[in-house]
py3Dmol code that shows the C-alpha trace and the ligand (Angstrom):
import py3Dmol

protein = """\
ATOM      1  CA  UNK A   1      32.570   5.525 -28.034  1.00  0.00           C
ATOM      2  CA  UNK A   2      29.134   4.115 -27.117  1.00  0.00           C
ATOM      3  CA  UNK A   3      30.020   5.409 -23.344  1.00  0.00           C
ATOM      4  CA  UNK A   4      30.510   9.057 -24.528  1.00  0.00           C
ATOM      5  CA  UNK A   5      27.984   9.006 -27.101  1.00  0.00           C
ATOM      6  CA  UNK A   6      25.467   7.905 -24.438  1.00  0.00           C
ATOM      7  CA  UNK A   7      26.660  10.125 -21.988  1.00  0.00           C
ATOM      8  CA  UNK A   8      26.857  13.261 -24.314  1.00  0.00           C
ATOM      9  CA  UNK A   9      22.869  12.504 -25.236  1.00  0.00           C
ATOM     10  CA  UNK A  10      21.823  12.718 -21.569  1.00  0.00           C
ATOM     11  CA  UNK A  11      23.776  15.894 -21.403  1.00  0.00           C
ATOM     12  CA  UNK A  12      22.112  17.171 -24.379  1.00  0.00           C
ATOM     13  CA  UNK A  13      18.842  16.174 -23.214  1.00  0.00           C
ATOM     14  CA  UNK A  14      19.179  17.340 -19.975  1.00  0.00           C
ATOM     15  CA  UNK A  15      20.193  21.044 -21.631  1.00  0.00           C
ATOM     16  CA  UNK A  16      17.333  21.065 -23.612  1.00  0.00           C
ATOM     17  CA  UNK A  17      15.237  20.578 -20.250  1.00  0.00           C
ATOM     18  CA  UNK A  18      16.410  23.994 -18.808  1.00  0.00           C
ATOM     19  CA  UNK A  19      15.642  27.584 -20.315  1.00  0.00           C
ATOM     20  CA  UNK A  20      16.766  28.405 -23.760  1.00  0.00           C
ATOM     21  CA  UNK A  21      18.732  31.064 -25.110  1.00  0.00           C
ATOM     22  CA  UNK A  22      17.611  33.993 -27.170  1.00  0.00           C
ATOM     23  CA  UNK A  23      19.583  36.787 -28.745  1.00  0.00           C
ATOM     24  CA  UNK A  24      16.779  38.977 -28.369  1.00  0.00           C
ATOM     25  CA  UNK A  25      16.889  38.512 -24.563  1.00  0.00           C
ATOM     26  CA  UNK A  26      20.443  40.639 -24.398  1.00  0.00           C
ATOM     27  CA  UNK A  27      18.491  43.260 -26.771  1.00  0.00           C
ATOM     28  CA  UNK A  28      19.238  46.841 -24.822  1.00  0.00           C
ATOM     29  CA  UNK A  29      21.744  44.823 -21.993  1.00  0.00           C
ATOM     30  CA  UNK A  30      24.092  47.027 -20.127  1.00  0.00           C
ATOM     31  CA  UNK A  31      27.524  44.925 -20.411  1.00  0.00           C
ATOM     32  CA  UNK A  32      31.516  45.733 -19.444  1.00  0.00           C
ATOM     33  CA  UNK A  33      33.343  43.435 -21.113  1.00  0.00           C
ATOM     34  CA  UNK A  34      37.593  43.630 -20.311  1.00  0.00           C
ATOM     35  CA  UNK A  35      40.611  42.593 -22.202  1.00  0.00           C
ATOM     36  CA  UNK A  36      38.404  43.149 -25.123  1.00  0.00           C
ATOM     37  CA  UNK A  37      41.047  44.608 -27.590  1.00  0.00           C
ATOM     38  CA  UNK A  38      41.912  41.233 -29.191  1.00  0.00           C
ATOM     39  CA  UNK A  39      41.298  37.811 -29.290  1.00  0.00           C
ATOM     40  CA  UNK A  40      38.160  36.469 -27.414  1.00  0.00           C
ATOM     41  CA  UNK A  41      37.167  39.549 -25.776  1.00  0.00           C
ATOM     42  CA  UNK A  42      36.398  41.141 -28.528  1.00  0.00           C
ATOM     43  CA  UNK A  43      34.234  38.385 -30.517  1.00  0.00           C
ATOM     44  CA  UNK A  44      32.286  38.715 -27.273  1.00  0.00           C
ATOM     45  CA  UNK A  45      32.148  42.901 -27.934  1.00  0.00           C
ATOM     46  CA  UNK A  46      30.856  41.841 -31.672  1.00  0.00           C
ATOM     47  CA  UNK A  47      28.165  39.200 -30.623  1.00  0.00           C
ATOM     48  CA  UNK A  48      26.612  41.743 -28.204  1.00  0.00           C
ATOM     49  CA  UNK A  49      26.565  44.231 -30.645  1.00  0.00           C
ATOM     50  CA  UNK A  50      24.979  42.020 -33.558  1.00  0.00           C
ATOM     51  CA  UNK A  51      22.502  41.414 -30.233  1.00  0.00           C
ATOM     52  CA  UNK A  52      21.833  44.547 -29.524  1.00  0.00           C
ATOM     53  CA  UNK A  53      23.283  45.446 -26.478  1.00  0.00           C
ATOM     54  CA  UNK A  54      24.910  49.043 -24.835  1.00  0.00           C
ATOM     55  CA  UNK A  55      28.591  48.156 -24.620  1.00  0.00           C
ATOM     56  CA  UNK A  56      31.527  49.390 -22.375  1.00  0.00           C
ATOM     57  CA  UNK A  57      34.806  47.907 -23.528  1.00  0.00           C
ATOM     58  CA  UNK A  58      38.440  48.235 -22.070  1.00  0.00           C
ATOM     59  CA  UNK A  59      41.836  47.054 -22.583  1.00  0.00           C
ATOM     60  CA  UNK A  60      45.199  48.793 -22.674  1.00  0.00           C
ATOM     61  CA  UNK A  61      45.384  50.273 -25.861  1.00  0.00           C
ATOM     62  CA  UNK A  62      43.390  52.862 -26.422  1.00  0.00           C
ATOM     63  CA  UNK A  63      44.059  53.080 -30.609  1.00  0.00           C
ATOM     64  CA  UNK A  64      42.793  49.467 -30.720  1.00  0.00           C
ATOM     65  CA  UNK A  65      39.874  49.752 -28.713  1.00  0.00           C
ATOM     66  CA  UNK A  66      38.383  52.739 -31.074  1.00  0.00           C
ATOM     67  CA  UNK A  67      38.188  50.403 -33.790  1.00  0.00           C
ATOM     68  CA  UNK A  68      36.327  47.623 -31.779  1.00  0.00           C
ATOM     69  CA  UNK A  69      34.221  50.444 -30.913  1.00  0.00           C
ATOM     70  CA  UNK A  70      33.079  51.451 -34.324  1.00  0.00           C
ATOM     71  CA  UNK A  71      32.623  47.851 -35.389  1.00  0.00           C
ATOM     72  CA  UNK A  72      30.460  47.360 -32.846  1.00  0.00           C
ATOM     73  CA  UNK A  73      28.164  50.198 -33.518  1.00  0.00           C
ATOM     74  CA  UNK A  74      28.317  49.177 -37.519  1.00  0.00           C
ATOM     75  CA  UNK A  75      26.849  45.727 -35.918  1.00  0.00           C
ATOM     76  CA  UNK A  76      23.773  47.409 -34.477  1.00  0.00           C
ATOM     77  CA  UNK A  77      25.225  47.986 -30.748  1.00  0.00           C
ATOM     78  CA  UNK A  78      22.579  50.451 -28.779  1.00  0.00           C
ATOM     79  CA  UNK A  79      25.697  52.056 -27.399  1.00  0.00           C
ATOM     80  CA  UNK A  80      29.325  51.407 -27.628  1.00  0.00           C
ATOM     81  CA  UNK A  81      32.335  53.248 -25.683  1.00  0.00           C
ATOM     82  CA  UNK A  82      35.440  52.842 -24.453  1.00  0.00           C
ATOM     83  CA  UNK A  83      37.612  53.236 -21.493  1.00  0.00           C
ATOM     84  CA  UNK A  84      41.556  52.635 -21.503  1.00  0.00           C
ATOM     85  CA  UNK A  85      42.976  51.034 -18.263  1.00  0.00           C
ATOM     86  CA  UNK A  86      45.651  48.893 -17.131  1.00  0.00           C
ATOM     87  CA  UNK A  87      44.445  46.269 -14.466  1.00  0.00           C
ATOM     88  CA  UNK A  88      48.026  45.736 -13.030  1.00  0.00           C
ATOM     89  CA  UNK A  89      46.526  49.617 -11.492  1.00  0.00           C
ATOM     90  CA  UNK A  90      43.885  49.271  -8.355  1.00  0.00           C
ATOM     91  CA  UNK A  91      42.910  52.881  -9.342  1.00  0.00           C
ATOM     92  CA  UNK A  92      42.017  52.326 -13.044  1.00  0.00           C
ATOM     93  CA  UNK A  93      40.217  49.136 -12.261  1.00  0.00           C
ATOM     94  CA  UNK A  94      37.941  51.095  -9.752  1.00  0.00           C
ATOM     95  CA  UNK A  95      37.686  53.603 -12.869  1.00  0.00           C
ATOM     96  CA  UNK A  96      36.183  51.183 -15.256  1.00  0.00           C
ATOM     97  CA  UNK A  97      33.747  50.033 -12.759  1.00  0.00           C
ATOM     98  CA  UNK A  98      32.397  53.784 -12.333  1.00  0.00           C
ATOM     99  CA  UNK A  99      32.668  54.813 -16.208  1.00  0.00           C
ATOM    100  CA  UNK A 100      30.667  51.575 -17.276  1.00  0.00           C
ATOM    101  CA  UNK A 101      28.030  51.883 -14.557  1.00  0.00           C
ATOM    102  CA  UNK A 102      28.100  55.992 -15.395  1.00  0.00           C
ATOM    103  CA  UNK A 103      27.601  55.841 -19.242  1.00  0.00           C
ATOM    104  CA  UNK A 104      25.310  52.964 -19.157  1.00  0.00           C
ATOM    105  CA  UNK A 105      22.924  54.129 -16.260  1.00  0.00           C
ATOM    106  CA  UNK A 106      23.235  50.892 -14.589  1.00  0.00           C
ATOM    107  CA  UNK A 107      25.295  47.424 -15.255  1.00  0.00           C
ATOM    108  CA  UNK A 108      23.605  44.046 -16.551  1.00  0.00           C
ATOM    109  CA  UNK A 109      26.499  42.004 -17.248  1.00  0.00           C
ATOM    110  CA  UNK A 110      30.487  42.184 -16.153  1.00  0.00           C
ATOM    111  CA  UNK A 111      32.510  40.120 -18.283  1.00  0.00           C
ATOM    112  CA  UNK A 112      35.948  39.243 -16.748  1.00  0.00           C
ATOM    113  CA  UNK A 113      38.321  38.024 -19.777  1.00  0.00           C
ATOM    114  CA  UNK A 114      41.360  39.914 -19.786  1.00  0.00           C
ATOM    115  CA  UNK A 115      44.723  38.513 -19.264  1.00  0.00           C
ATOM    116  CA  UNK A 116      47.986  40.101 -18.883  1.00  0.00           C
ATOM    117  CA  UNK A 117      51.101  38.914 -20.799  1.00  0.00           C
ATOM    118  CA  UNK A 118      52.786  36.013 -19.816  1.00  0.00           C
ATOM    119  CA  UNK A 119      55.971  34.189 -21.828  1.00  0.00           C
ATOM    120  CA  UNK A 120      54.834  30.278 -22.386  1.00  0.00           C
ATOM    121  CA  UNK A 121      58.488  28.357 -21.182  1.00  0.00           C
ATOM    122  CA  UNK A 122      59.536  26.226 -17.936  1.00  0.00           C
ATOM    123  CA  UNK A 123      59.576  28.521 -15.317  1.00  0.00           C
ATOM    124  CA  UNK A 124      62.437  30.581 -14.830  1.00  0.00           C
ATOM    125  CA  UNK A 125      61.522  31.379 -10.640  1.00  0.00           C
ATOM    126  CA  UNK A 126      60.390  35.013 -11.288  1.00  0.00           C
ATOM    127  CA  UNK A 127      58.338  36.105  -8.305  1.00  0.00           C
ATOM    128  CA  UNK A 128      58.000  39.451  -9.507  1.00  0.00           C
ATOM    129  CA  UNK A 129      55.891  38.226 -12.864  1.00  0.00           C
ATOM    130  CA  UNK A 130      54.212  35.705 -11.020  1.00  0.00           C
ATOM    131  CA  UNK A 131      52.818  38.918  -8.350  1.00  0.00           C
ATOM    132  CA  UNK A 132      52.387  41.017 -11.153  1.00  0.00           C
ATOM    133  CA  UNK A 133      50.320  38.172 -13.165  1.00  0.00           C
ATOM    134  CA  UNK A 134      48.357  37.500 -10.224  1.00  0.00           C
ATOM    135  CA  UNK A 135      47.248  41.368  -9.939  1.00  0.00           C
ATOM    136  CA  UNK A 136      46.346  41.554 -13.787  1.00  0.00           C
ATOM    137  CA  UNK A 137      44.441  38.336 -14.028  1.00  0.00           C
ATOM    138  CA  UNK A 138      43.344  37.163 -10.633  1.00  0.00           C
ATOM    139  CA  UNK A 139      43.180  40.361  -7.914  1.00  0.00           C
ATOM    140  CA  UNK A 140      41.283  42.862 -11.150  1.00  0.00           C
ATOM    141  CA  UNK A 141      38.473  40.339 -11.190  1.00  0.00           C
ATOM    142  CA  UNK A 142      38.242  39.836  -7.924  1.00  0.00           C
ATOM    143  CA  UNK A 143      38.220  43.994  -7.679  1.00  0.00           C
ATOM    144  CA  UNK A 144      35.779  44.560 -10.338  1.00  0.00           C
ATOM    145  CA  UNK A 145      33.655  41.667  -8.768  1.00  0.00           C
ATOM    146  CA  UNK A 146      33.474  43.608  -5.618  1.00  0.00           C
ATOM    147  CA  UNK A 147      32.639  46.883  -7.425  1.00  0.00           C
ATOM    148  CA  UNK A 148      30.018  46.004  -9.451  1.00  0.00           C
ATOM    149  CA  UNK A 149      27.845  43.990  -7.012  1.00  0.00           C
ATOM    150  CA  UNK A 150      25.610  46.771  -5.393  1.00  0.00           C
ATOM    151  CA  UNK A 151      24.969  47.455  -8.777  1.00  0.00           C
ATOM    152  CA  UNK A 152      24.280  44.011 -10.473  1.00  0.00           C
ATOM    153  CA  UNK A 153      22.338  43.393  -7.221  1.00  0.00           C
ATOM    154  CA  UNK A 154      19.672  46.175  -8.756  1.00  0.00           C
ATOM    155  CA  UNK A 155      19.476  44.589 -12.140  1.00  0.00           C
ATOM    156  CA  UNK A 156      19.564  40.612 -11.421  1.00  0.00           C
ATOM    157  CA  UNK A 157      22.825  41.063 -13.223  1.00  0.00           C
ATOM    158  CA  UNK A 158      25.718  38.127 -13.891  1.00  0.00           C
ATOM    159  CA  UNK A 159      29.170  38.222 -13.896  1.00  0.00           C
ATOM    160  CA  UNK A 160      30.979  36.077 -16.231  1.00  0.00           C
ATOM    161  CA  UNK A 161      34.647  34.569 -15.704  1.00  0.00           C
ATOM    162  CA  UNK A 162      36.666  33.313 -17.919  1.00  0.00           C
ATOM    163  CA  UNK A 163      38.756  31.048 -17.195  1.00  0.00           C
ATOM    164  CA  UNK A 164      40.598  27.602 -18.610  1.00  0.00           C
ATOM    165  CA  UNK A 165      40.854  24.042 -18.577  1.00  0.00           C
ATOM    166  CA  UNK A 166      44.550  24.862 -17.514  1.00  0.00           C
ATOM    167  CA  UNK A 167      42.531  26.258 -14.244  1.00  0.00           C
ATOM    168  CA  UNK A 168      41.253  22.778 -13.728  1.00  0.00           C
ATOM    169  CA  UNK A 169      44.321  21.022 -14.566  1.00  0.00           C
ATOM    170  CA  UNK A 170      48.519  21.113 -14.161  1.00  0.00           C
ATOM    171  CA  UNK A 171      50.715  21.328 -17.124  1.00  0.00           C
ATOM    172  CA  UNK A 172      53.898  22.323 -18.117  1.00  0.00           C
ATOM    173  CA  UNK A 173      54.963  26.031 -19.563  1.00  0.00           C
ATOM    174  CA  UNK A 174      52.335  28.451 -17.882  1.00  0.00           C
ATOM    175  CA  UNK A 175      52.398  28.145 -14.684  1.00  0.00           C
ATOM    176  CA  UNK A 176      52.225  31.944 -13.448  1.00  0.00           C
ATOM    177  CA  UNK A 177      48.845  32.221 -16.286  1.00  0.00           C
ATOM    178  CA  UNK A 178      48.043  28.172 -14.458  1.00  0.00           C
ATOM    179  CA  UNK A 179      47.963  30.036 -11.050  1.00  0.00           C
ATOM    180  CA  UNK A 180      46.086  32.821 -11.512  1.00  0.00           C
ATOM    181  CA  UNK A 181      43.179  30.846 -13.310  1.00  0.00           C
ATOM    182  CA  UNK A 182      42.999  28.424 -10.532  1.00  0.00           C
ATOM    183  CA  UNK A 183      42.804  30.532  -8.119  1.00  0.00           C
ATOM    184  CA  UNK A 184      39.908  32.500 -10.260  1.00  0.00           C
ATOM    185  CA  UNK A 185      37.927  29.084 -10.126  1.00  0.00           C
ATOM    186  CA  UNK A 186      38.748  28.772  -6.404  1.00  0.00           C
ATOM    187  CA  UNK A 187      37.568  32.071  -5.495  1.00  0.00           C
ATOM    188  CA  UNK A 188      34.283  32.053  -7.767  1.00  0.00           C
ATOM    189  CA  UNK A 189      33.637  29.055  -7.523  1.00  0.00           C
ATOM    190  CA  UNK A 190      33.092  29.628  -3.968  1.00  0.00           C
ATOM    191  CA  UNK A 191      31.645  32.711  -4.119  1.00  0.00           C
ATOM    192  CA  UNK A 192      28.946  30.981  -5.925  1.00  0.00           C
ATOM    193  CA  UNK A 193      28.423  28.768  -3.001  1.00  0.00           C
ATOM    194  CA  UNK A 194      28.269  32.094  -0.608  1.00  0.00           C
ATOM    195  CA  UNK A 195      25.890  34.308  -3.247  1.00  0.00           C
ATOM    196  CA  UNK A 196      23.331  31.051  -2.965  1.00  0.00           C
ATOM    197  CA  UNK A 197      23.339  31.019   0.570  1.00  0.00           C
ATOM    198  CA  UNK A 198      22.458  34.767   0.589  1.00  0.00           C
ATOM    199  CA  UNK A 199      19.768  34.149  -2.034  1.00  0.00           C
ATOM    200  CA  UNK A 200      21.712  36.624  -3.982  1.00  0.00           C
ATOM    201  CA  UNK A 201      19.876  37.675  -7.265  1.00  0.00           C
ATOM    202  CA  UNK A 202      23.620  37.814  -9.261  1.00  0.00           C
ATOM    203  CA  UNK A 203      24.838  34.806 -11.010  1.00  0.00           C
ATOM    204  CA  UNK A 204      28.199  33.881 -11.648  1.00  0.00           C
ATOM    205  CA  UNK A 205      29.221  31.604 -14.742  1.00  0.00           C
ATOM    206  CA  UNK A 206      32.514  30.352 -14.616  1.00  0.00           C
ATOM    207  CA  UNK A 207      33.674  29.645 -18.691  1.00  0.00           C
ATOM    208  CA  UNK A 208      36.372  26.674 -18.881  1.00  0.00           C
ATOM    209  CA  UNK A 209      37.913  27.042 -22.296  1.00  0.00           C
ATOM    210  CA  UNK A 210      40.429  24.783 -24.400  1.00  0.00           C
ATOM    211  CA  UNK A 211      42.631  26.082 -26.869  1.00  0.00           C
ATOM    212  CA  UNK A 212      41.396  29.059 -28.577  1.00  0.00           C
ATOM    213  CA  UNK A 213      42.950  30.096 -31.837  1.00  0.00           C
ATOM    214  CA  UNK A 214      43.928  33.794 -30.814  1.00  0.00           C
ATOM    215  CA  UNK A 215      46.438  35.318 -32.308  1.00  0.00           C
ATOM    216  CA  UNK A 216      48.217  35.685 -28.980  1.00  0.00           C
ATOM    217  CA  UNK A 217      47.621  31.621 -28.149  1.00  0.00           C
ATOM    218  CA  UNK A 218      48.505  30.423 -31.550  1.00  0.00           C
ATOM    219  CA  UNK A 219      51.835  32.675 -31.192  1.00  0.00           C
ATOM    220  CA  UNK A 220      52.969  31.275 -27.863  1.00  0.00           C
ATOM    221  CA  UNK A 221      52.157  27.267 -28.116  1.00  0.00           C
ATOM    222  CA  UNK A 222      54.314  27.056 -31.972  1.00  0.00           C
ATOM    223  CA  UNK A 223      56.679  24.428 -31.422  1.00  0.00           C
ATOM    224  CA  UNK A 224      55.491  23.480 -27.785  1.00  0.00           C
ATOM    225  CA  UNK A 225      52.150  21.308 -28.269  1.00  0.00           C
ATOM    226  CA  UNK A 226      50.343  20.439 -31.443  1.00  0.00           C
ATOM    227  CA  UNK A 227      46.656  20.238 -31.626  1.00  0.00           C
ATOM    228  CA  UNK A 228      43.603  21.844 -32.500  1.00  0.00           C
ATOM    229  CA  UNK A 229      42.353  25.480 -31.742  1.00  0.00           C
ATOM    230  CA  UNK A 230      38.584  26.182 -31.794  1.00  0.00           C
ATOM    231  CA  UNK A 231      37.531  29.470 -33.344  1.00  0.00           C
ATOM    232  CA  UNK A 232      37.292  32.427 -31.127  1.00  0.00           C
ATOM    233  CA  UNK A 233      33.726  33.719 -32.126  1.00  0.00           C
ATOM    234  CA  UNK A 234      32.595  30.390 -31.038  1.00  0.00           C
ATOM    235  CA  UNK A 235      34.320  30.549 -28.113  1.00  0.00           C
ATOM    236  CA  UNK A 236      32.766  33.810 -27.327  1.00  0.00           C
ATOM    237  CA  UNK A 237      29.081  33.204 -28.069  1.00  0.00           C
ATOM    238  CA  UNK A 238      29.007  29.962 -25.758  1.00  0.00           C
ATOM    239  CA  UNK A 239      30.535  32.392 -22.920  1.00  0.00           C
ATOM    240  CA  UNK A 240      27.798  34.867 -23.848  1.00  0.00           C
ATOM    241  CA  UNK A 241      24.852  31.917 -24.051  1.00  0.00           C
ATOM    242  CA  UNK A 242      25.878  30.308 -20.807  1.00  0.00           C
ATOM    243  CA  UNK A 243      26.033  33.815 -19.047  1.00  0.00           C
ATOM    244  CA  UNK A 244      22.327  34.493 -20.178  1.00  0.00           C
ATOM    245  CA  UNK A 245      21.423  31.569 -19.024  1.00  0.00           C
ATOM    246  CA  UNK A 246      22.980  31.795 -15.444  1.00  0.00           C
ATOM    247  CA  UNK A 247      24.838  28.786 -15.912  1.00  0.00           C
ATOM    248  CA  UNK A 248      27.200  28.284 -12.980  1.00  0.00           C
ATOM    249  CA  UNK A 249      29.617  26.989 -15.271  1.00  0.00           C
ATOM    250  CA  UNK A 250      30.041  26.605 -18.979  1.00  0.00           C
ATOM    251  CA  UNK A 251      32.338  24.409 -21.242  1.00  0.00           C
ATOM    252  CA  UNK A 252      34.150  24.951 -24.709  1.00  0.00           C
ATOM    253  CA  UNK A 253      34.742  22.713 -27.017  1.00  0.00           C
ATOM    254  CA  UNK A 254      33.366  19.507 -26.024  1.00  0.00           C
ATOM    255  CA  UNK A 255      36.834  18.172 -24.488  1.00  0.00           C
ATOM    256  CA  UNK A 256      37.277  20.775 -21.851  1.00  0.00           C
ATOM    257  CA  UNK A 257      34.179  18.827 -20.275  1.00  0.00           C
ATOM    258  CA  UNK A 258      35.587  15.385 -20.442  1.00  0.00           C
ATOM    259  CA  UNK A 259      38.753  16.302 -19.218  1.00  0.00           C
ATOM    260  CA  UNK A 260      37.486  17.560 -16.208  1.00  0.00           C
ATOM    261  CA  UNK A 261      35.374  14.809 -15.474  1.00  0.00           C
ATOM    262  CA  UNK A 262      37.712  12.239 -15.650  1.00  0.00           C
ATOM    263  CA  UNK A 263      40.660  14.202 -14.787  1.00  0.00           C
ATOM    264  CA  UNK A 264      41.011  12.190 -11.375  1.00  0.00           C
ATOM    265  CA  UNK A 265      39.977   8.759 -12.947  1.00  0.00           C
ATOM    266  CA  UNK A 266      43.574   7.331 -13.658  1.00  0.00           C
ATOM    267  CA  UNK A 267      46.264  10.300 -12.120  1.00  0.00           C
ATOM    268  CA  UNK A 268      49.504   8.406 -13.218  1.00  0.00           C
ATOM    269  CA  UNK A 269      48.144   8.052 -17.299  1.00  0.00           C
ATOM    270  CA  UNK A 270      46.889  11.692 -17.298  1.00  0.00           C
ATOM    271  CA  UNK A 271      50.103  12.773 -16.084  1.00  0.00           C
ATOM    272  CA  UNK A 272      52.309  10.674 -18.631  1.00  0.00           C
ATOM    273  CA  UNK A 273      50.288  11.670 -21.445  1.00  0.00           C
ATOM    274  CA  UNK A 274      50.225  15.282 -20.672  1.00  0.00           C
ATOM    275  CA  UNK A 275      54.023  15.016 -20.565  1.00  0.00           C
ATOM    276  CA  UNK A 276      54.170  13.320 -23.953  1.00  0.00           C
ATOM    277  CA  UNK A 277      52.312  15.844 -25.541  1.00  0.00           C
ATOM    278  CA  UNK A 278      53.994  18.926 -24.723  1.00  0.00           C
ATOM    279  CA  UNK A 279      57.080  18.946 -26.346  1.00  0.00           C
ATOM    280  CA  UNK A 280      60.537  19.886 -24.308  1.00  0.00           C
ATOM    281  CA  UNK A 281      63.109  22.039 -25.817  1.00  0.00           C
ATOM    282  CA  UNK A 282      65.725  22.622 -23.535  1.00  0.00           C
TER     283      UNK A 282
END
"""
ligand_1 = """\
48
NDP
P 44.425 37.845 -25.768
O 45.850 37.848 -25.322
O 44.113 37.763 -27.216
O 43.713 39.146 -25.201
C 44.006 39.633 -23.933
C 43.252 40.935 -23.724
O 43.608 41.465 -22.443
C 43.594 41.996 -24.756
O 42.449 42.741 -25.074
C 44.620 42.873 -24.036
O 44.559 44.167 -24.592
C 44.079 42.815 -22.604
N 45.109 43.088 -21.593
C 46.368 42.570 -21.518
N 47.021 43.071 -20.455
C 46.173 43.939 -19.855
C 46.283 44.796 -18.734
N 47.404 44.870 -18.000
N 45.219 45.567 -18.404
C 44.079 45.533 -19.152
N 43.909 44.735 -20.213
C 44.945 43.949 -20.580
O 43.718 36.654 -24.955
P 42.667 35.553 -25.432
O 41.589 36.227 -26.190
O 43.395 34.423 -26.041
O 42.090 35.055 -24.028
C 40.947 35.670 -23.455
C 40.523 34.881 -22.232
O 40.288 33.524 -22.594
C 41.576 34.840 -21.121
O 40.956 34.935 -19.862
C 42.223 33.480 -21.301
O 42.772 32.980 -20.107
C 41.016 32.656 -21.746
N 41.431 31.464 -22.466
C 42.004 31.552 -23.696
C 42.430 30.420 -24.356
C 43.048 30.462 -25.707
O 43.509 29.398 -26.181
N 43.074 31.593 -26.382
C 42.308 29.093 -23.732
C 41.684 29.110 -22.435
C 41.266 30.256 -21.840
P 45.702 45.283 -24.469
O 46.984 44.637 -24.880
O 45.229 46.343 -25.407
O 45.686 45.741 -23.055
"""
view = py3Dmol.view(width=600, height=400)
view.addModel(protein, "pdb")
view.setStyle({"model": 0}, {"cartoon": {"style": "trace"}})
view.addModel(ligand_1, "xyz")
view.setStyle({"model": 1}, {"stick": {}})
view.zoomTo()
view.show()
């Protein structure tokens, strides 16, 4: 306990060091935020509202998203539209890019959060999901990435990934959704290393979450692993703190940290313990 607690005040202090965040600084933003229907994506849509900012939002369903919409221009958005796509489809991906950057004269921030659906279970060997998966959650980003640059280039702009602390580390019951987010911390993590070397003006924060409690999360781990969820608008305003701040990485809640710290430390306990806690029902 003293360890931690001593370690987590240097951490602290060391934050408080570096810049500090204020709403007012996303005041008039240009941001595309994806997958931002449900769940986290759209607490992040709300919080840049509340904020202030001009707001492109996109998921799948198109019904959904209108209400998002109008919530977020009842919460003081400067804009707020929407675009419908399906990121399994290289065309509509290249479509958000251009509507965003269209409607909102420009592009600040490019938040990468949406995820396509994915059954939580031992794998059952299908290479078709795991292709598909890898399309919707890994090969969009990397897409929209690639899109957007020239433009975030202009603005000193960010992109923001979010990914998981099942990114960082193996467990059971996810592994085509396991996959795809570590090869999204693979790939921007390194492209972090490459944008530094070209004294790029674009950031990229890389958001390593723990259990979330979405509707969608809370629905697939019933039955398969018991512990706490952290609340999603949480969730969502760290991702949007540590993207203003051009952190290259951000954590949420405290644990995800830890864990990937000492995730290495002792291989053989981590692994028994993860095993213990998941729970097997053949
Ligand atoms: P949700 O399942 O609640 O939301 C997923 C979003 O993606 C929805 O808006 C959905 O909208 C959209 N989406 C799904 N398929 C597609 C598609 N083919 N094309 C376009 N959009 C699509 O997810 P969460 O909010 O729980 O998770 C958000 C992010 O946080 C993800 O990156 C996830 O990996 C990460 N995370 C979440 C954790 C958690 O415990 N919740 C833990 C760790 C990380 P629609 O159906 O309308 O298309």
């Amino acid at each position: 306990i003293l360890f931690f607690g001593g370690l987590s005040a240097v951490l602290i202090a060391l934050q408080w060091s570096g810049p500090s965040f204020t709403e007012e600084s996303l005041k008039g933003r240009r941001v595309l935020v994806t997958g931002a229907s449900t769940g986290i994506g759209e607490q992040v849509a709300y919080h840049y509202a509340r904020m202030g900012a001009q707001i492109v939002i996109t998921a799948r369903r198109e019904h959904v998203l209108k209400e998002v919409v109008k919530k977020c221009l009842d919460l003081g958005a400067q804009k707020a539209l929407y675009i419908s796509a399906d990121m399994a489809d290289t065309a509509d991906v290249s479509r958000v890019v251009e509507f965003a950057e269209e409607h909102l004269n420009g592009l600040d921030y490019l938040v990468l959060n949406h995820i396509g659906p994915s059954p939580y279970r031992m794998w059952d060997g299908d290479l078709d999901h795991v292709r598909w998966l890898m399309q919707v959650n890994f090969h969009s980003y990397l897409h929209m990435a690639v899109k957007a640059l020239p433009r975030l280039e202009k603005t000193n702009g960010s992109i923001i990934v979010v990914s998981s602390l099942l990114g960082k580390m193996c467990s059971p019951y996810a592994l085509p959704y396991i996959a795809t987010k570590f090869a999204l911390n693979g790939f921007f993590g390194s492209f972090q290393h490459e944008l530094a070397m070209k004294q790029s003006n674009v950031s990229i924060t890389i958001c390593t979450l723990g259990l979330i409690d979405t509707e969608a999360a809370m629905e697939k781990i019933k039955g398969y692993i018991d512990m706490p969820a952290y609340p999603a608008h949480e969730a969502a305003y760290q991702i949007i703190k540590a993207g203003a701040l051009r952190q290259s990485e951000a954590f949420y809640p405290w644990y995800t940290y830890y864990s990937t710290l000492f995730r290495d430390w002792f291989p053989y306990h981590r692994d028994q313990v993860i095993r213990m806690v998941y729970k097997y029902k053949p």
